[in-house]
N, C-alpha and C positions, 0 to 999 in steps of 0.2 A: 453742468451749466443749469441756472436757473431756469425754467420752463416762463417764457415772455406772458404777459395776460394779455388782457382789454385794458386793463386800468393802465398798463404800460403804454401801450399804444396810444392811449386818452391823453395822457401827461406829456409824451412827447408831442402830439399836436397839438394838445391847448382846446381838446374837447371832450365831453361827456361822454361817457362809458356805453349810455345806452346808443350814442350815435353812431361810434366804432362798432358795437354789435349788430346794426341795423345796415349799415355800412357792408360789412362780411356776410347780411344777409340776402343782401343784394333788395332793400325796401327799395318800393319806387317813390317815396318821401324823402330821398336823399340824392343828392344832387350828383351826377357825373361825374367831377370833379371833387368832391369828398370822396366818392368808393374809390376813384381810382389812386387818392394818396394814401386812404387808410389799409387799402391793399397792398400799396408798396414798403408802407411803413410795415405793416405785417409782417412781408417776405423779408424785410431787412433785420428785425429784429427776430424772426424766425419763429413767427409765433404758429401754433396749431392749437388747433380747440384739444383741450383735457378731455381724454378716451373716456371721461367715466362720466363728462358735460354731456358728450355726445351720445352717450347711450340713455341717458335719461331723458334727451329730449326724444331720441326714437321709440322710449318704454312708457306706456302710463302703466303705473303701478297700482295707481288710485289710492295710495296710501299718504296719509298727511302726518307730519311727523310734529310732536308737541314736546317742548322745555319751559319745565317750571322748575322754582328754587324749592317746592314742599310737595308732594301729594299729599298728602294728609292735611294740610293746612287748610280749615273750611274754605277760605275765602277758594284758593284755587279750586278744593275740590266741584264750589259752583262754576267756575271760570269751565273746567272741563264737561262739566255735563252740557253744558252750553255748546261747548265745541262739537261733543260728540253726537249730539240731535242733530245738528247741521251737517255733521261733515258724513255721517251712516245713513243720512235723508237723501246724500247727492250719490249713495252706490261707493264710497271712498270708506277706509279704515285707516283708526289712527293707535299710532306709534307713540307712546308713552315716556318721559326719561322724567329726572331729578340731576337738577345741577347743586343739590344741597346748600345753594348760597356760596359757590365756590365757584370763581372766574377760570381754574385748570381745571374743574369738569364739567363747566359747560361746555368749556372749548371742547373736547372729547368728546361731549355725547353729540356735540352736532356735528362731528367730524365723520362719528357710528352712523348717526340717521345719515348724513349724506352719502355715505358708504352703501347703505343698506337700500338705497336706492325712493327715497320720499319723496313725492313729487314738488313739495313745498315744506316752510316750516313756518309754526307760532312758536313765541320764542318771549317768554319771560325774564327779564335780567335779571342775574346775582346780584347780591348786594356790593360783591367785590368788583363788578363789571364797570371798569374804562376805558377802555381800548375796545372795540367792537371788531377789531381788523380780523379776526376769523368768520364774522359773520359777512364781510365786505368779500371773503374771499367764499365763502359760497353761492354769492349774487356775481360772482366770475364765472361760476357754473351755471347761469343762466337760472337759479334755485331761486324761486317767488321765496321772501319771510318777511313775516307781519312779528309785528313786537307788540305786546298789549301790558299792561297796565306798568310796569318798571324797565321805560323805555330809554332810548340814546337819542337825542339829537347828533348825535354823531354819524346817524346811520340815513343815509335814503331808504325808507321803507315807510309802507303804510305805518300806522299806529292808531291803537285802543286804548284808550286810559279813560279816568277819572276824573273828573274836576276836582283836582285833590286842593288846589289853592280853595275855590269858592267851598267847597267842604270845611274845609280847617275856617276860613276865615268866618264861615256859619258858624264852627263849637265855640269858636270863643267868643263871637259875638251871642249866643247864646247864655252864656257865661255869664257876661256883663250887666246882661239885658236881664238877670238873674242878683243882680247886685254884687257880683264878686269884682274884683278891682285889682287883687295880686294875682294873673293868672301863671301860672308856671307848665312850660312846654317840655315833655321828654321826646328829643325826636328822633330819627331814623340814624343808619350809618349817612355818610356825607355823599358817598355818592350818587345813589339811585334820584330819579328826577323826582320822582312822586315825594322823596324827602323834602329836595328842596322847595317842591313847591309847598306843600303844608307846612314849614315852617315859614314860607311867603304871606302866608295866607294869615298866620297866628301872629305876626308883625304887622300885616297890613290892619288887621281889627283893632291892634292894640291901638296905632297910629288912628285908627279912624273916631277911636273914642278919646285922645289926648291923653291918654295915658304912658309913660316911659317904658322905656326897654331897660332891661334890669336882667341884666348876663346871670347873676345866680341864681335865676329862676330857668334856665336855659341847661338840658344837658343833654348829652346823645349817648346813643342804642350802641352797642357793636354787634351784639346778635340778637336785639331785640325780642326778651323774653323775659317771664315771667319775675326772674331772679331779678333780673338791671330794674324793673319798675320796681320792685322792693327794694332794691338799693338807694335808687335816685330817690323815691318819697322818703327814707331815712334821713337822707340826706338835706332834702328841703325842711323836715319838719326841726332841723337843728339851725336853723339859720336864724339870726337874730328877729328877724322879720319874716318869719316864714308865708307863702304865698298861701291864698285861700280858695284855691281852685288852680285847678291841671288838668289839660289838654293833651290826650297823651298819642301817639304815632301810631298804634296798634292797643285794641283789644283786650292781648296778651299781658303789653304793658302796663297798662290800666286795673286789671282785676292784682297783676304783679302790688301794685303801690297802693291798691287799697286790702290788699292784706296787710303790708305793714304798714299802715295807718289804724287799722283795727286793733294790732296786734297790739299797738303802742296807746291805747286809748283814744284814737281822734275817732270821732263820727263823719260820716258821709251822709249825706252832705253838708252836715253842721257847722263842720271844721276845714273842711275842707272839698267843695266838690270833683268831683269825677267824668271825664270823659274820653271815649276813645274813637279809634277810628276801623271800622269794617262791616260791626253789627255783626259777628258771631252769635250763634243760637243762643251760647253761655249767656251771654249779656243778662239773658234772658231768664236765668236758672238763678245766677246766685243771690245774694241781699247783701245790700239793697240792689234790687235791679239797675243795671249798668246802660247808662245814656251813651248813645256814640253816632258817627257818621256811617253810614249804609252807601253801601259798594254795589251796585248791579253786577256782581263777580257773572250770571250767566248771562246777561245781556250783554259784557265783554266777553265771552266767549263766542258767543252766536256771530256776532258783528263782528271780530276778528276771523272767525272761519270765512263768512260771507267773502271779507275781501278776499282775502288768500283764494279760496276756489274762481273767484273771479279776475285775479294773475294767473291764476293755473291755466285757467280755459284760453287768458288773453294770448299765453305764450305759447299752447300750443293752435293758436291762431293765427302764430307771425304779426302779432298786434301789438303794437304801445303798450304796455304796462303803466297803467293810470295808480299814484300812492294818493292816500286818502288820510285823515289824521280826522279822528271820532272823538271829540270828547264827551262823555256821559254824565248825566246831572248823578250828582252826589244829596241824600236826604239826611236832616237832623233824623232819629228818633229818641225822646229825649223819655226819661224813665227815670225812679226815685233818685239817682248818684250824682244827678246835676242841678236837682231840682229844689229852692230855697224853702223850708220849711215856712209855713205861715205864719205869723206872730200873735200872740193871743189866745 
């Protein structure tokens, strides 16, 4: 027989999870008359707390468990050094995974950390992540997780992100403000939010300078790398009217489509400007040095750990668990690949 939760109890009354919890824990913020039905509904649906809920609230471990889609990826590698000043400042150690961009192993690795006993998790999305219901059922374990920069609204949790709209909406309005006109977007997979919102943000500019939306200027990532921005800039520089600047989702893809813009004769930013989004050190390395949006990767670290240690402490306080949603300003740095040569 399936093993009854909170969330079931919640759904058969017609009320929130953390009330049914608060309920069973006998807060004196809850009314007589709710503990006494949420305890009955209990005993009738047979619920008991999960042996493995209840030893984590009896154990601090002091260990925080982290999922990200790359270690290696710079952006995350600042995201973790972030984390890891904060969370080795508070006496806590942290627990390291890779969901490699794959929705069947994140599910797994946070199944392992819950397993292995973390007192909380941060938690990065895959790009394939829809469905959050594995993470909804480790918050059935009374388990604090914070989500930072490729988050769900799907999910009750705090959240760390970016201002990935007013980013994006800055590259291209940078762009414009730069005399380009045809701008061309390569964007993310379709699900993660931070996709959608910079492709919100690269519509919202275009509309705010009267300019048309023009679909074959428009293409998307599947694994957003190197190779696809070499493909999609092939791809626009054949079109009858090819666009004269691109706004690209990543970095990666960016330095990807101005290789083969080189490769095929075009100049940057002559022919066609360049920009991306994260500010990788590269940016910085190759020629023409590469304009992009800049990511506070460890100030979303820091401020993700903050709250999480602060569910941690709330929860083993018998306290309200307060979510919080961060959004951090995103900065142009703009450098030779966006920038209009002078005339003359």
């Amino acid at each position: 027989m399936k093993r009854a939760t909170l969330r079931d109890i919640a759904q058969t009354l017609g009320v929130t999870v953390a009330t049914v919890s608060r309920a069973l824990k006998n807060y004196p913020d809850i009314s007589p008359t709710t503990k006494q039905t949420v305890l009955a509904t209990a005993e009738r649906l047979h619920y008991s707390p999960h042996p493995l809920a209840v030893k984590l609230r009896q154990k601090a471990y002091k260990v925080v468990g982290v999922v990200v889609p790359d270690i290696v990826h710079p952006f995350f590698s600042d995201v973790i050094s972030g984390i890891i000043d904060v969370v080795e400042a508070q006496g806590y150690h942290v627990l390291l995974s890779q969901s490699n961009e794959s929705y069947e192993k994140e599910i797994m690795v946070t199944q392992m950390l819950l397993a292995t006993g973390v007192d909380g998790l941060l938690v990065c999305l895959s790009n394939e992540t829809v469905d959050v219901g594995h993470l909804r059922a480790l918050q059935e374990y009374d388990l604090p997780v914070v989500l930072f920069d490729k988050i769900s609204t799907g999910l009750d949790a705090s959240t760390v992100v970016t201002n990935d709209f007013q980013g994006a909406y800055d590259a291209v309005t940078h762009l414009l403000e730069q005399g380009y006109t045809r701008v061309a977007h390569i964007k993310g997979p379709p699900h993660p939010e931070n996709t959608r919102q910079r492709y919100a943000g690269y519509r919202a500019a275009l509309a705010a300078y009267d300019l048309p939306f023009r679909a074959e200027y428009v293409a998307e990532c599947h694994a957003v790398t190197h190779a696809e921005g070499a493909a999609f800039a092939q791809q626009f520089m054949a079109l009858p009217e090819p666009p004269d600047a691109l706004f690209s989702v990543t970095d990666s893809v960016a330095i990807g489509a101005m290789t083969a813009l080189r490769e095929a004769g075009w100049r940057v930013p002559q022919d066609m400007a360049v920009i991306g989004f994260s500010d990788w050190a590269v940016c910085q390395l190759v020629e023409p040095s590469v304009s992009s949006v800049a990511q506070p990767g460890y100030d979303i670290g820091r401020r993700a750990s903050d709250l999480l240690l602060r569910e941690i402490q709330q929860l083993r306080n018998e306290q309200p668990r307060e979510h919080h949603h961060l959004v951090l300003d995103a900065t142009i740095k703009v450098r030779k690949s966006s920038q209009r040569p002078a005339v003359g």
